[in-house]
C-alpha positions as CSV (number, residue, x, y, z in Angstrom):
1,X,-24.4,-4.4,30.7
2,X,-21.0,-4.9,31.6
3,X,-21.3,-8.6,29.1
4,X,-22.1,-6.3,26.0
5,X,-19.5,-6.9,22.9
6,X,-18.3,-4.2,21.3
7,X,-17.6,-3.5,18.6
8,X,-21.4,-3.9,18.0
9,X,-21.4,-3.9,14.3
10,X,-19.4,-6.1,11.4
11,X,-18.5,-6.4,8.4
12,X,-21.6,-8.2,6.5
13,X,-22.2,-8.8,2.4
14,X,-26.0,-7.3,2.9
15,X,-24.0,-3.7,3.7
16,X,-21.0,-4.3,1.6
17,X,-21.4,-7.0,-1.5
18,X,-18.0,-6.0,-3.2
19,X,-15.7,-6.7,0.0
20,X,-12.6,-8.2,-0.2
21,X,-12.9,-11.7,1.4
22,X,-11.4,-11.8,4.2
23,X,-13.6,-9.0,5.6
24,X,-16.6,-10.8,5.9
25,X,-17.9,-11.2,9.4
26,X,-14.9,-8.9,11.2
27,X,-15.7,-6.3,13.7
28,X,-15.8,-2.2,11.9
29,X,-13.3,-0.7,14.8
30,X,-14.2,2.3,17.1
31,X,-11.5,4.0,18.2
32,X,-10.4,7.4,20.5
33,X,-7.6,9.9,20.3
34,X,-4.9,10.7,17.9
35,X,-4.0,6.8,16.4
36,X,-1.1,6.4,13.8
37,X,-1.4,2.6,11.6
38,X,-4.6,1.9,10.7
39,X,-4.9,-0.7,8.1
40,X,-8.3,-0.2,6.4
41,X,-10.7,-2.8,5.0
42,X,-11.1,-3.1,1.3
43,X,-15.2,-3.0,1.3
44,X,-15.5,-2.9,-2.4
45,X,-12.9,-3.9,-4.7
46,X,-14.0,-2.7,-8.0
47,X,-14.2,1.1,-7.0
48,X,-11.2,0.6,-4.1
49,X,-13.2,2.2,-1.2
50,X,-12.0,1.6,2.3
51,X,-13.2,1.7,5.9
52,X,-11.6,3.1,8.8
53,X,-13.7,2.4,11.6
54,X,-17.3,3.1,12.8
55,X,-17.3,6.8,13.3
56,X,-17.1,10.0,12.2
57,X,-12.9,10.9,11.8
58,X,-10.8,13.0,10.8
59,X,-8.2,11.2,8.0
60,X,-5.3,13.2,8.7
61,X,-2.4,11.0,6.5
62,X,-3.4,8.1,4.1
63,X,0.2,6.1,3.2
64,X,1.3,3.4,0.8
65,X,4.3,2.1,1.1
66,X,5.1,4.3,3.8
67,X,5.0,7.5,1.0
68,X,2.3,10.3,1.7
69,X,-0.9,10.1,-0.7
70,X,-1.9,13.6,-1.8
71,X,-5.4,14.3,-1.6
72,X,-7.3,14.5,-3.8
73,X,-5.6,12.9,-6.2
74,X,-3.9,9.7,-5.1
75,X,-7.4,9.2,-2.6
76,X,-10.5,10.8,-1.9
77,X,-11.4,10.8,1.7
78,X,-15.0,10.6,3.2
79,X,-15.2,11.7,7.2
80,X,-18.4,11.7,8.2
81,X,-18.0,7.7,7.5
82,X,-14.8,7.3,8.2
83,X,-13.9,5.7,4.5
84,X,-12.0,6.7,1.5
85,X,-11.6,6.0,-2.1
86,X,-8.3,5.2,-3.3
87,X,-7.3,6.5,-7.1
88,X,-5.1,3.4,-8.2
89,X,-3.4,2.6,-10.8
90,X,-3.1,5.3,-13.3
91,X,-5.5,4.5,-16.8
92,X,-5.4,6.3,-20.2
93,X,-8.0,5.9,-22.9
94,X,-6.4,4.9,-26.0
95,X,-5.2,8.5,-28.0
96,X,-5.2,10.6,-24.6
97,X,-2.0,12.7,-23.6
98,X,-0.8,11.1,-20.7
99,X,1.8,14.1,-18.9
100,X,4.1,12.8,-16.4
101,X,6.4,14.7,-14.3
102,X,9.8,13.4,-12.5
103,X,10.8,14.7,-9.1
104,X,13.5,14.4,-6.6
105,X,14.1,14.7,-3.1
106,X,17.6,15.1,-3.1
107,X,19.7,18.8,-2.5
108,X,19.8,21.8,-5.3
109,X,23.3,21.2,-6.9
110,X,24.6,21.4,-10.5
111,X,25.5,18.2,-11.6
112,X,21.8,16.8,-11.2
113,X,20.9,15.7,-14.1
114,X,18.3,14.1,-16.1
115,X,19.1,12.9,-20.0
116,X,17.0,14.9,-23.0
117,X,17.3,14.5,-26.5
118,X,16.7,16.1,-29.7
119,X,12.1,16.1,-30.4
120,X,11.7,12.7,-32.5
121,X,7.7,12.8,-32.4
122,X,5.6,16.4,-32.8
123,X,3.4,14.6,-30.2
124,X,6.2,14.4,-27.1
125,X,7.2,17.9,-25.5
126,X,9.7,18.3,-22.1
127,X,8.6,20.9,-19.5
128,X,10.3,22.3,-16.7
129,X,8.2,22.8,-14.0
130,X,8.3,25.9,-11.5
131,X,6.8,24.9,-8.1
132,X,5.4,21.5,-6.8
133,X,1.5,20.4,-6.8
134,X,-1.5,22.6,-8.0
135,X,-1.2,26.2,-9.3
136,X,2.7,25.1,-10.7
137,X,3.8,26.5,-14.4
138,X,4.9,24.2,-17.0
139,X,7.1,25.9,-19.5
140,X,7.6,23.4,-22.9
141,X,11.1,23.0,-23.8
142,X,10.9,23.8,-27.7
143,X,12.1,20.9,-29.5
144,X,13.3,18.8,-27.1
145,X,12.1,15.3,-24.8
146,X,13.1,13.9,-22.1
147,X,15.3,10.3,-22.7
148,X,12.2,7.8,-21.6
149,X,10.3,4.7,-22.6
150,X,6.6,4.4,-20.9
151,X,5.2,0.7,-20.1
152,X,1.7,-0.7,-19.1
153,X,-1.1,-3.0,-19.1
154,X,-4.2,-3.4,-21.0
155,X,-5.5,-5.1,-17.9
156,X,-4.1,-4.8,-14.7
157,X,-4.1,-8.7,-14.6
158,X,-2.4,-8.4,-18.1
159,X,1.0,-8.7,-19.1
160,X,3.4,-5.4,-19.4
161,X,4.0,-3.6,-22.6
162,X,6.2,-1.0,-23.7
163,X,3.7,1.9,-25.2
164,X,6.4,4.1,-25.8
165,X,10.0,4.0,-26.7
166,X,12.4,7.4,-26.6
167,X,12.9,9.1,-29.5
168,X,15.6,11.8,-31.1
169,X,19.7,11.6,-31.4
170,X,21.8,14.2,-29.7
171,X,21.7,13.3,-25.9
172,X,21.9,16.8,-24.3
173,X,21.7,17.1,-20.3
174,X,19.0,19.5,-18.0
175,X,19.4,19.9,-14.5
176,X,16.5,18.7,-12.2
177,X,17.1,20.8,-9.3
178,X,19.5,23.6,-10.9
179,X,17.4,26.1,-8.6
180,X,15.0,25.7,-5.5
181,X,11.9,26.0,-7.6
182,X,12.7,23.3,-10.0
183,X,11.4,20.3,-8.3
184,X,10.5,18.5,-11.2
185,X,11.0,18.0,-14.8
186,X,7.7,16.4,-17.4
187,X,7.2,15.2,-20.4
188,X,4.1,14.1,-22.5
189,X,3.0,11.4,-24.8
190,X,-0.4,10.0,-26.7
191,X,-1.3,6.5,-25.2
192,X,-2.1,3.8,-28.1
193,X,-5.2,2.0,-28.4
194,X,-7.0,0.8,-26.9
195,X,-5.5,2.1,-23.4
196,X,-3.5,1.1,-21.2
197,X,-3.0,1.2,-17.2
198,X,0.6,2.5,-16.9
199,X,2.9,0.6,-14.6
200,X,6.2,3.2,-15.1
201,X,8.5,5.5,-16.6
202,X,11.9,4.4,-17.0
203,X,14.2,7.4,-17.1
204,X,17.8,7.9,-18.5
205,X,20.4,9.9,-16.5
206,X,23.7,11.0,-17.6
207,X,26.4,9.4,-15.8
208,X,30.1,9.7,-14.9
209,X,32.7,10.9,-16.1
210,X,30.5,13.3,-18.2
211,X,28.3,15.3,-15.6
212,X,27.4,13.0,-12.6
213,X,24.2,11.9,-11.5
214,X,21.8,13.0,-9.0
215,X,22.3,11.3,-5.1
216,X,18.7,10.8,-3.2
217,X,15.1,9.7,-4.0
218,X,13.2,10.3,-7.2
219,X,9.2,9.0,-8.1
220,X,6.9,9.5,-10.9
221,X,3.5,11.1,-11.1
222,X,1.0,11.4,-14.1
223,X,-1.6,13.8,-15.1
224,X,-4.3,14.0,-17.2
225,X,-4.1,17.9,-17.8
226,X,-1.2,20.1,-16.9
227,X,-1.0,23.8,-15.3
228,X,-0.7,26.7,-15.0
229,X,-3.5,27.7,-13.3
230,X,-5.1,27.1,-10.3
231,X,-6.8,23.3,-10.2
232,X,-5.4,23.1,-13.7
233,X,-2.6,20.4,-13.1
234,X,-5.1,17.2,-12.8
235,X,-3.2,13.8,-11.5
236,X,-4.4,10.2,-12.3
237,X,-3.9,7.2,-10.5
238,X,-1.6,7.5,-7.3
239,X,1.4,9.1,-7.0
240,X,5.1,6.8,-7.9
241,X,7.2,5.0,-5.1
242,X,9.9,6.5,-4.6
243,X,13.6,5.2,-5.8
244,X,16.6,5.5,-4.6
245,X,18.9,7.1,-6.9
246,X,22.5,5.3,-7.2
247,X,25.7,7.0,-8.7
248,X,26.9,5.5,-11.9
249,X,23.6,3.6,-12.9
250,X,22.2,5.5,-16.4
251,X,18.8,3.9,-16.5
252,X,16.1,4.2,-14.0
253,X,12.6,2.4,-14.1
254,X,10.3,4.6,-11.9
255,X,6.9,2.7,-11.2
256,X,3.4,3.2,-10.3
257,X,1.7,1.8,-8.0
258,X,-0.4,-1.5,-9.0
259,X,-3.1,-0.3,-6.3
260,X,-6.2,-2.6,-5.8
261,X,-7.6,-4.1,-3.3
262,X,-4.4,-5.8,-1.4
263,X,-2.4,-2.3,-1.7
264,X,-0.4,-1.8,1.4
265,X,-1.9,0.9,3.3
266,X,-2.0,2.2,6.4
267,X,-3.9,5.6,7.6
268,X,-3.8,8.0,10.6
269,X,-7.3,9.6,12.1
270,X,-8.3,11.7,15.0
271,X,-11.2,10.0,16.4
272,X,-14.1,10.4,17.1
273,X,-14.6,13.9,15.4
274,X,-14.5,15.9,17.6
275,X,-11.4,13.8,18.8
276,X,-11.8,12.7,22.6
277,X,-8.6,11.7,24.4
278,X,-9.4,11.4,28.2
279,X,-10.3,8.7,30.0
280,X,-13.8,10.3,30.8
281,X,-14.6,11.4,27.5
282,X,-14.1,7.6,26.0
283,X,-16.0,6.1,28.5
284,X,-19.1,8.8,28.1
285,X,-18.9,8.5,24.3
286,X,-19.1,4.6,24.6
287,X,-21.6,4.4,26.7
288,X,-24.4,7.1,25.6
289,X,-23.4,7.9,21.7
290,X,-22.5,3.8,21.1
291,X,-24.2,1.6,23.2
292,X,-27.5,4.5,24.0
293,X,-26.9,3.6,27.8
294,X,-27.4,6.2,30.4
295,X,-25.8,4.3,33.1
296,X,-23.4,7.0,34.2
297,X,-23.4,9.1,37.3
298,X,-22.7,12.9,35.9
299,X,-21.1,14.0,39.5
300,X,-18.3,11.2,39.7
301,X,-17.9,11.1,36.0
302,X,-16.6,14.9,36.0
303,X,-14.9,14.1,39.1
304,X,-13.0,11.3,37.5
305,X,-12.3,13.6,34.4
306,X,-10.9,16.0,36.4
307,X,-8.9,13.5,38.2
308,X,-7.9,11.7,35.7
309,X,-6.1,13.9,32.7
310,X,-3.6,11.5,30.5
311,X,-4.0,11.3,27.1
312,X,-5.2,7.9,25.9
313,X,-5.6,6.2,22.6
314,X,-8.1,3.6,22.2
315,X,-8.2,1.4,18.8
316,X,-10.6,-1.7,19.1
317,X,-10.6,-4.2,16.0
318,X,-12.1,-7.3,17.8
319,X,-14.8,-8.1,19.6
320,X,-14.5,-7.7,23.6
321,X,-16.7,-7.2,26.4
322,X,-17.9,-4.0,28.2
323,X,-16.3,-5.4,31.3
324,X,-12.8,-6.1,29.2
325,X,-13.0,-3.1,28.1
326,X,-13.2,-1.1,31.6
327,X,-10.9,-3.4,33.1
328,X,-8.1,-2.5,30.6
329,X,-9.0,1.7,31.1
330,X,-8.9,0.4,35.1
331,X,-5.2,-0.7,34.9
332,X,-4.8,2.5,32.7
333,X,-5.8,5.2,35.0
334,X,-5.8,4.1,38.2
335,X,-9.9,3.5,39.0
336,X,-12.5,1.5,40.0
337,X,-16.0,0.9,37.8
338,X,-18.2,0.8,41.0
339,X,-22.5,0.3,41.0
340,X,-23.9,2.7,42.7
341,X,-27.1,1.1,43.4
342,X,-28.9,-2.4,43.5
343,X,-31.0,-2.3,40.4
344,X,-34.1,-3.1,43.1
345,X,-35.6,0.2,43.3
346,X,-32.9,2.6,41.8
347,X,-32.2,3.0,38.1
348,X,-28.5,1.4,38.2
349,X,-25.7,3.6,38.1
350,X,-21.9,3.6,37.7
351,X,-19.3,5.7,39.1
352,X,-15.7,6.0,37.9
353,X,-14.1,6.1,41.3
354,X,-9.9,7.1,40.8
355,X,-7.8,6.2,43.5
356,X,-6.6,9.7,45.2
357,X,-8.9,11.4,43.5
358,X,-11.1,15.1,44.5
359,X,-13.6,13.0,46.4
360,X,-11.0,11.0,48.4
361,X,-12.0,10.7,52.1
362,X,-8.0,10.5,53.6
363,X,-8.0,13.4,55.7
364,X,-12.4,12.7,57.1
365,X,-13.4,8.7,56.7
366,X,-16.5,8.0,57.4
367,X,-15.9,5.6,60.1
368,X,-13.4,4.4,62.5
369,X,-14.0,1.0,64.1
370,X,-12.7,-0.8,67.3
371,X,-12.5,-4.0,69.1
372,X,-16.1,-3.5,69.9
373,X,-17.6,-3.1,66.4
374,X,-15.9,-6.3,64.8
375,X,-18.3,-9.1,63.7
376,X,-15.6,-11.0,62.9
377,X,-12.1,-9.6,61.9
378,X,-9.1,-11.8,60.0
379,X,-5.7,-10.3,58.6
380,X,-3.1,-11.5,56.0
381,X,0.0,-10.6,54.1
382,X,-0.2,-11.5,50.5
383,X,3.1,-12.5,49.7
384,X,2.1,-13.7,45.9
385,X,1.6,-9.9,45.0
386,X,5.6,-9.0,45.0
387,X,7.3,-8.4,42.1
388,X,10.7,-7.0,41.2
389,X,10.4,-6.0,37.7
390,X,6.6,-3.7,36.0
391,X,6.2,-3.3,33.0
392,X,4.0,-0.8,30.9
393,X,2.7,-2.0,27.7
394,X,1.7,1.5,25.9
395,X,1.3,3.3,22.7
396,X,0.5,0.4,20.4
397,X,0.6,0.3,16.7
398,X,-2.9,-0.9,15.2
399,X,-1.2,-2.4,11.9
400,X,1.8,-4.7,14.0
401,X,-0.1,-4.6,17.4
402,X,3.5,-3.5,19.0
403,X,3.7,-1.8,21.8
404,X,6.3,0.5,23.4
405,X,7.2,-0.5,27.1
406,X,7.9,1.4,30.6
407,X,9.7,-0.3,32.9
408,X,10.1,0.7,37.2
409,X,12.2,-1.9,39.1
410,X,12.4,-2.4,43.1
411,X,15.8,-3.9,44.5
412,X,13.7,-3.9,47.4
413,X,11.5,-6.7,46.2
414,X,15.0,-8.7,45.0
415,X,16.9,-8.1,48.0
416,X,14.2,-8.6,50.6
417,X,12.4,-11.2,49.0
418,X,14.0,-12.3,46.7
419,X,11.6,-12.1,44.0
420,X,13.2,-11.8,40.4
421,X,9.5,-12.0,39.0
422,X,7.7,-9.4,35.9
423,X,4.5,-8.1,35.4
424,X,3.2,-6.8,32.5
425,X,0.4,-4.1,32.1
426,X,-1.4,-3.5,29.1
427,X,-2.7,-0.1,28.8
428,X,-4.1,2.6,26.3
429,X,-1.9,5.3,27.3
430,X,-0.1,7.4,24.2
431,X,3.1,8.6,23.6
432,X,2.3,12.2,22.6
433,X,0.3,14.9,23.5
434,X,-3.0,16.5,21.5
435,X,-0.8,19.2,19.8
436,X,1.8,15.9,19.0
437,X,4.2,16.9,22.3
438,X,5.9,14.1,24.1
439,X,4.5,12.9,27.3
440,X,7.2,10.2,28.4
441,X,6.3,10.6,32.1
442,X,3.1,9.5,31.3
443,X,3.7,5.8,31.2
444,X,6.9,5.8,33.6
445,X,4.7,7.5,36.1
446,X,1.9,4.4,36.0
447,X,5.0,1.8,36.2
448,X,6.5,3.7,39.5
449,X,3.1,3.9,40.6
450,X,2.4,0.2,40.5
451,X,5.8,-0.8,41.4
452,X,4.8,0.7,44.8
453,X,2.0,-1.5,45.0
454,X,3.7,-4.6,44.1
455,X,7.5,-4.0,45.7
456,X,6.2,-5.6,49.2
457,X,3.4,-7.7,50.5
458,X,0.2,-6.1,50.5
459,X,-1.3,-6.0,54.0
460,X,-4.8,-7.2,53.5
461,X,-7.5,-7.2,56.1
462,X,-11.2,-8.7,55.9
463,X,-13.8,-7.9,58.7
464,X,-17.5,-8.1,59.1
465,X,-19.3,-5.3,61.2
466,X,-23.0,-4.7,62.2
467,X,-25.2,-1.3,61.2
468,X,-22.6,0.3,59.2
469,X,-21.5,1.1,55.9
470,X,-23.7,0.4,53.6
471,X,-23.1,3.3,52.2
472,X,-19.9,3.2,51.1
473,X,-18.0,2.9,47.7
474,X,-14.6,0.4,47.3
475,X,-11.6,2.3,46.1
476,X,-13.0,5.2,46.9
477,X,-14.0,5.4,51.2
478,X,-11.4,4.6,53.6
479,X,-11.7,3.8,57.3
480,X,-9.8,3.6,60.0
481,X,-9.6,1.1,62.5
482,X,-7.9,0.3,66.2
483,X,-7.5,-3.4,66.9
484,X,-5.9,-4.1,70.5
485,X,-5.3,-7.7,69.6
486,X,-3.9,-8.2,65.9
487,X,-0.6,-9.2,64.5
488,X,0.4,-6.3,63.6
489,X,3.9,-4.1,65.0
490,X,3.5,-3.7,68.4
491,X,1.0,-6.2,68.4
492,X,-1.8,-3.7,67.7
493,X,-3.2,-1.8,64.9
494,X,-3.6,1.9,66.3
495,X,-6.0,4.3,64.3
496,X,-4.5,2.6,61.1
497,X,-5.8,4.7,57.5
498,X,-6.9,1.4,55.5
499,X,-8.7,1.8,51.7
500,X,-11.7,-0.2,51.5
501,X,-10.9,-2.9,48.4
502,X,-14.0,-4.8,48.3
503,X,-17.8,-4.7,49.9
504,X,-20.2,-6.7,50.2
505,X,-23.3,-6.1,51.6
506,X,-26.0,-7.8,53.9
507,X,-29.2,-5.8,54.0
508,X,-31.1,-8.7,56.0
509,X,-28.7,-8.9,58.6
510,X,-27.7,-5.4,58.6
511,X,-23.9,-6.0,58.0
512,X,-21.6,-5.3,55.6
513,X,-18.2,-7.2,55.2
514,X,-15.5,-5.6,53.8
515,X,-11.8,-6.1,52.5
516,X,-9.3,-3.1,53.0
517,X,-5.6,-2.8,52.5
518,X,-3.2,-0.6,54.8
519,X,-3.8,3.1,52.5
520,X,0.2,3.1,52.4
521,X,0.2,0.1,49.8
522,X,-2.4,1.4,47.8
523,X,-1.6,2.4,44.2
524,X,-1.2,6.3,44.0
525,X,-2.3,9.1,41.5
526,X,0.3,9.4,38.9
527,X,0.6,12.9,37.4
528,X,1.5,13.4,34.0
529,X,2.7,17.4,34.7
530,X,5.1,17.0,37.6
531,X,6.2,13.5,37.4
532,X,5.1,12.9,40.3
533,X,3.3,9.6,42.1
């Protein structure tokens, strides 16, 4: 089981002909918990639909170029299959009214202006427009137009045109943002034959010494019916990129995107839907709902969720193994993936054992051993464990695979053994909370919790006993034991706790060998609430 791949399905031209090439053959993602940067596949160029991953999400933010699409408009989403369509370039049959409106980001003042002139063309009318987005008024400014020429492509492989030039005489001003409500200024115009994708709107402002010109970001947006009214105002294509308005420049060429299949997207989801952000949920959800494997033992799995509360996010875009898989959520949480049974007569099962967890035998183990019981008994400290410097690798970003890094450091380590060495630990722990709160305990919790482990030499001790403990769980039983002749202080090891690391059983010969480490070394809780270890 633990061998499995995941994830278990691709990208394959029998389930999506019209894929952009590089697709073919990559793994569809799964992924848990609030994740921020997913670039999506291109599975069919023509009508520029996208994946997400293989679940059902919620699409909470689709970007391009880093500015917001709005929805629906720029992109239709589709949850249930975690893909969405993206609008693209903005097209006009030849003789439609293509309406445009220009907005800015920057502050209300005065001396924001935009250039209009004197209505050339019966066919061109300026608007001001009261409000942003649907249900906003357009009032028509009688006889006048805004100072613009409008440019596009028959194809959008084609070469640029101009399709309209501005007309009229007497340049007269109109403030963008005179008052809070203005937001944006329009205009309209009739496309020529035989239609054309547009590619932008280049705009004239006044300049100085006569008015001044407007100081932050401005875009473009078209429309292929205008307001108001509620669903009246009806947008085409994706919204502009934003420009960066400069003082003393008069002419401004405000583009649309040229979206297709290579556009430069990224998208956030909560995932799965439901979203599930706990180390317990994830591994129940892979296990039964992807893989259909009842494998997991329902008593230590909600013992291990309660133990184990830190907010993960999981993002999987290439194949890896069950076993890779639970090794990484290991070094994440704290745990062990332990078999519960041999297979021979037993449906198999798993436990998620956490170290310190509810079930933790430290104050009753099961068995103490002596001189007496020993088989065969051999200790060691394990000097190549030390290091000076952790470091938790956390929160990455699915589109630059970057992660953000915790760091504990031990001068003990340095200055007693003068070990100047790093370790790195990759994890799936987040950087924020469900509601979007800051949890930046969280990963400097897990990198004081393994510098404990790795700040000294971890005692180690392997014996072999007879009738006993075949019953018992690593990482999650301790014993103690009483050795009268060990190399230990004092030269004995007196009712020592030790956490059993490793087991392996001997049902023939009735004995059971197993590997423990003094339970002062081993790797505490860490808790996300208190800051504690």
């Amino acid at each position: 089981m633990l061998n499995v791949l995941v994830p278990k399905n691709h990208f394959l031209t029998i389930n999506y002909p019209l894929m952009e090439d590089y697709v073919l053959g990559l793994s569809i993602p799964l992924g848990w918990g609030n994740i921020h940067d997913v670039v999506p596949f291109c599975i069919d160029t023509v009508a520029l639909r996208f994946k997400l991953v293989d679940q059902h999400v919620d699409i909470t933010e689709v970007r391009s170029k880093g500015i917001v699409l709005n929805t629906p408009g720029s992109y239709v989403a589709y949850p249930t299959i975690a893909e969405f369509v993206l609008e693209g370039t903005p097209y006009f049959a030849g003789g439609a009214t293509c309406y445009f409106a220009v907005s800015g980001t920057y502050p209300i003042s005065l001396t924001d202006y935009l250039q209009f002139r004197t209505l050339g063309n019966a066919l061109h009318t300026a608007y001001t427009i009261d409000g942003a987005g649907v249900g906003s008024t357009w009032t028509p400014l009688a006889g006048r137009t805004l100072g613009f020429n409008a440019f596009g492509k028959q194809t959008l492989a084609g070469t640029e045109e101009q399709i309209h030039q501005g007309l009229g005489n007497a340049p007269a001003i109109q403030p963008l943002r005179n008052v809070a409500a203005n937001t944006r200024l329009g205009d309209s115009f009739v496309v020529p034959a035989p239609g054309y994708f547009l590619t932008r709107i280049q705009v004239f402002l006044y300049t100085p010494p006569q008015v001044g010109t407007p100081i932050g970001e401005t875009s473009v947006t078209t429309y292929s019916s205008l307001g108001p009214g509620l669903n009246a105002e009806v947008q085409e294509g994706m919204q502009g990129d934003q420009l960066q308005i400069i003082t003393g420049q008069a002419v401004y060429s405000l583009a649309l995107p040229q979206a297709g299949e290579d556009a430069d997207l990224v998208a956030d989801i909560e995932s799965p839907f439901p979203m599930l952000t706990t180390g317990a949920e994830i591994i129940e959800d892979l296990f039964i709902n992807t893989l259909d494997k009842d494998i997991l033992d329902a008593t230590w799995l909600a013992d291990f969720g309660v133990s184990r509360t830190q907010m993960l996010k999981v993002f999987i875009d290439r194949e890896m193994t069950v076993g890779d898989f639970i090794g990484k959520m290991e070094a994440t949480l704290l745990w062990k993936f332990i078999p519960l049974q041999d297979g021979a007569t037993v449906a198999l099962k798993y436990a998620p054992i956490a170290f310190g967890g509810v079930k933790d035998l430290a104050t009753a183990p099961a068995y103490h051993f002596r001189d007496e019981d020993f088989l065969d008994f051999r200790m060691e400290h394990d000097l190549s464990t030390v290091r000076n410097i952790v470091r938790v690798k956390y929160d990455e970003a699915p589109d630059t695979q970057e992660f953000k890094i915790a760091t504990a450091q031990s001068d003990y380590a340095r200055l007693f053994y003068s070990c100047e060495d790093t370790v790195e630990i990759e994890t799936w722990l987040t950087g924020e909370g469900e509601s979007g709160s800051a949890f930046p305990d969280d990963a400097e919790d897990l990198a004081r919790a393994y510098m404990k482990f790795f700040m000294k030499p971890q005692a180690r001790i392997t014996f072999r006993v007879h009738g006993f403990g075949l019953n018992l769980l690593p990482g999650r039983d301790k014993v103690r034991l009483t050795r009268s002749r060990a190399m230990w202080q004092g030269g004995a090891i007196n009712g020592d706790l030790f956490r059993i690391m490793r087991l392996v059983k001997s049902p023939a010969t009735n004995s059971t060998e197993m590997t423990a480490i003094l339970d002062d070394d081993t790797i505490p809780d860490f808790d996300i609430s208190s800051g504690s270890l």
